[in-house]
C-alpha positions as CSV (number, residue, x, y, z in Angstrom):
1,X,133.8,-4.4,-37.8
2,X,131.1,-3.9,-40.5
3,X,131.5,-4.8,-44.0
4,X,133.8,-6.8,-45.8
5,X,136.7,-4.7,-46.5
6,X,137.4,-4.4,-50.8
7,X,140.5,-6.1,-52.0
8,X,141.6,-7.2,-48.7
9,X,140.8,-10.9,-48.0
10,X,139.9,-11.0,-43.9
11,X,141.1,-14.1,-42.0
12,X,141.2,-15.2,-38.7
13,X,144.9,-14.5,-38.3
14,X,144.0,-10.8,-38.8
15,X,141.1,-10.7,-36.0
16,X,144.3,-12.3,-33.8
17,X,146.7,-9.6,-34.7
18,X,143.9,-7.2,-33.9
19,X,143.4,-9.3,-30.2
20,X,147.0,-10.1,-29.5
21,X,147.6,-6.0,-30.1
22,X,145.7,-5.3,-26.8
23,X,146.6,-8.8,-25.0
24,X,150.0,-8.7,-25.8
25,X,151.8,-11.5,-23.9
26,X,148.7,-12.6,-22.2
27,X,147.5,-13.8,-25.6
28,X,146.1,-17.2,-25.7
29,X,144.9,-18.5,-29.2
30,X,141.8,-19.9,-27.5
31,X,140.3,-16.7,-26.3
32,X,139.5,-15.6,-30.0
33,X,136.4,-17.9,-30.0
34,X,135.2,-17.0,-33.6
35,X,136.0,-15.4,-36.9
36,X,133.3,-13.8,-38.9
37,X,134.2,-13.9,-42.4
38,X,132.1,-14.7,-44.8
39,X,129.1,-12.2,-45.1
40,X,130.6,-9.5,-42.5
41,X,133.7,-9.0,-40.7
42,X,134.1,-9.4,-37.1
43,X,135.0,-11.5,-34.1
44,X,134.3,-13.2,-30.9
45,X,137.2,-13.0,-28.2
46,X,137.2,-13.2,-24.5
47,X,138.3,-10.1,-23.3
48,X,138.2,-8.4,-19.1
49,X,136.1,-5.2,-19.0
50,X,139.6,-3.3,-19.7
51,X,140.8,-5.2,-22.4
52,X,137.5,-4.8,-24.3
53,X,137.5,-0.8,-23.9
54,X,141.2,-1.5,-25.5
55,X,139.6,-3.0,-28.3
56,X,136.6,-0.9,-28.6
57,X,139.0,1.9,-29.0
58,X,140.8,0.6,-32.0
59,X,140.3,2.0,-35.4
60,X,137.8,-0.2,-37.3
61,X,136.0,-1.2,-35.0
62,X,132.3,-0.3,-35.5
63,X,130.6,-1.8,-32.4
64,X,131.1,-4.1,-29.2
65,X,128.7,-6.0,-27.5
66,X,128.6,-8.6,-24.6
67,X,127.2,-11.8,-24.9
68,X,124.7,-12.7,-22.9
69,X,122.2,-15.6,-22.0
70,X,118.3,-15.5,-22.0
71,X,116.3,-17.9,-20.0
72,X,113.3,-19.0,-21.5
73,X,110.1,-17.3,-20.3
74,X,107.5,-20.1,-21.2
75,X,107.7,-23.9,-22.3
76,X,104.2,-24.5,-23.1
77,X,103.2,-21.5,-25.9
78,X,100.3,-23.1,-27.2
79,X,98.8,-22.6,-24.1
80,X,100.4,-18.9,-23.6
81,X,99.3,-17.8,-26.6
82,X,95.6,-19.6,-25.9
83,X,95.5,-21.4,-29.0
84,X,92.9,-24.5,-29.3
85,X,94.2,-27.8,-28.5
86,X,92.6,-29.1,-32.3
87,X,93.7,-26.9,-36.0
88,X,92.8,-27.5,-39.2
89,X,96.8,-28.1,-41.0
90,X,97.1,-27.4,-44.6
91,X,97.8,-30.4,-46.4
92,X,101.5,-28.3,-47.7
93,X,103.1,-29.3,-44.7
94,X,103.5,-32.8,-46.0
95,X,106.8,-32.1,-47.8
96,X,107.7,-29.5,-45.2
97,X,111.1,-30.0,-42.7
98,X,111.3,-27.2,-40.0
99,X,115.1,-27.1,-38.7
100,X,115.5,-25.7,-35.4
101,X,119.7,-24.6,-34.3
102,X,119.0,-24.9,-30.3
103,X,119.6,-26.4,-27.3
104,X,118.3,-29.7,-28.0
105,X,115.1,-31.3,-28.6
106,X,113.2,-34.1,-25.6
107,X,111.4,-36.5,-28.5
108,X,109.3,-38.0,-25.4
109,X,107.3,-34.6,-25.3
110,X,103.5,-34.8,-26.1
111,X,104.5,-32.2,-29.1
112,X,106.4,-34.4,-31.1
113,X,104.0,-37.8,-31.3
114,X,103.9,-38.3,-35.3
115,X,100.5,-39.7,-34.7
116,X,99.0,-39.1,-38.7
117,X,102.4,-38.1,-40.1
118,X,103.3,-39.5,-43.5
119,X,107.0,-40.7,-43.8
120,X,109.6,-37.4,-44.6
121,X,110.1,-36.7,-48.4
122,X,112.2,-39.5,-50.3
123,X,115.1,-37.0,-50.7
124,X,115.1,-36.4,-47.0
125,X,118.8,-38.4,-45.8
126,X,118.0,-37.1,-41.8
127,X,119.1,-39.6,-38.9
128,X,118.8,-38.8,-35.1
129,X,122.0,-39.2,-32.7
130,X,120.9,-40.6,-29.4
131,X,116.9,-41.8,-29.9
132,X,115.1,-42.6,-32.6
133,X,113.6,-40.6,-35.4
134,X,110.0,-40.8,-35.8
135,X,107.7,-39.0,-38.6
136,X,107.7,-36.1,-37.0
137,X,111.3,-35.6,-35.6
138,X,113.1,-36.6,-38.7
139,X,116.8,-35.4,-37.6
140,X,118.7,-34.6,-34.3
141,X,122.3,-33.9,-34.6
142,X,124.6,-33.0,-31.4
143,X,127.0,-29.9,-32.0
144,X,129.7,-28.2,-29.8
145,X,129.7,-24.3,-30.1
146,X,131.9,-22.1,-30.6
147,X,133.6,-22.2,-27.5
148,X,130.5,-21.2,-25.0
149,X,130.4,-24.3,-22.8
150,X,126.5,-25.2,-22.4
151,X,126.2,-25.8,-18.2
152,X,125.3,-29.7,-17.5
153,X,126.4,-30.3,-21.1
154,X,125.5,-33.8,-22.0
155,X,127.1,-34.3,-25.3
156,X,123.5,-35.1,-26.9
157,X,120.9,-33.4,-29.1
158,X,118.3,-33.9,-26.3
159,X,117.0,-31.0,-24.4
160,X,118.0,-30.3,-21.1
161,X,116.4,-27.2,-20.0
162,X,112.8,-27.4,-21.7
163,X,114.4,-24.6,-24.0
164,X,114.9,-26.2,-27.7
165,X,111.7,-28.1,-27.1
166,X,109.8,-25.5,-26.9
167,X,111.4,-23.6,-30.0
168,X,111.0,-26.6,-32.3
169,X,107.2,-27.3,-31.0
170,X,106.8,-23.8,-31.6
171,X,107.9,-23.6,-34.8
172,X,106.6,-26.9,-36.3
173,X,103.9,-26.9,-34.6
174,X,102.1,-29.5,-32.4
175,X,101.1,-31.2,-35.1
């Protein structure tokens, strides 16, 4: 729906008015899945093919997409990529936390061993949920989204699929 409209405070009561104007009757509160509100305006709502031309149709609305999932193509970038097992690390990267919003993470993985890793900074107040933190994995928190069921769910931050592992090696590193 673009930008925040001047003047006019947007709530989630006005993305359902906008919903339950093409559902009608058939409206259930749950199939608004999200509110965007704060930086732009928009939602997330279940919708048939028919209902969401409905919607696409309706004044305000700037653009409609479908959600849609990815698999991941590769586990193991290092190797993709054909980096060297052995890197010189910049001796910054001791205060440094990398947070990664995923699918979970497997702590077991060779990429996570905090062999050489100080302790996180002081002000660091991390804990993991389900294993133990190390020097390296310093926090693991389980979150449900908004409303998108995650298949074989297991209520846990660890990885399931090989997915968020491979993000959070990728972007801290191997160490």
């Amino acid at each position: 729906m673009g930008d925040l409209p001047k003047g006019i405070e947007v709530t989630e009561l006005h993305h359902m008015s906008m919903v339950q104007g093409v559902l009608g009757r058939n409206f259930a509160p749950e199939a608004l899945v999200h509110s965007y509100r704060k930086s732009f305006n928009g939602f997330a709502v279940r919708l048939t093919k028919e209902e969401a031309k409905r919607v696409g149709g309706m004044d305000g609305i700037i653009s409609m997409f479908e959600s849609k999932r990815h698999k991941a193509q590769t586990t193991r970038s290092w190797d993709f990529i054909g980096f060297p097992q052995q890197v010189n690390r910049a001796s910054l990267e001791s205060d440094l936390i990398v947070g990664v919003i995923d699918y979970g993470i497997w702590p077991e993985s060779h990429s996570f061993k905090d062999q050489g890793f100080g302790p996180p900074p002081r002000k660091w107040k991390g804990s993991c949920q389900n294993f133990t933190c190390n020097n390296k994995i310093v926090g693991a928190k389980y979150f449900v989204g908004h409303g998108f069921p995650i298949k074989d769910d297991i209520g846990s931050p660890r990885d399931t699929d090989g997915h968020g592992t491979h993000c959070a090696s990728t972007a801290a590193g191997l160490g």
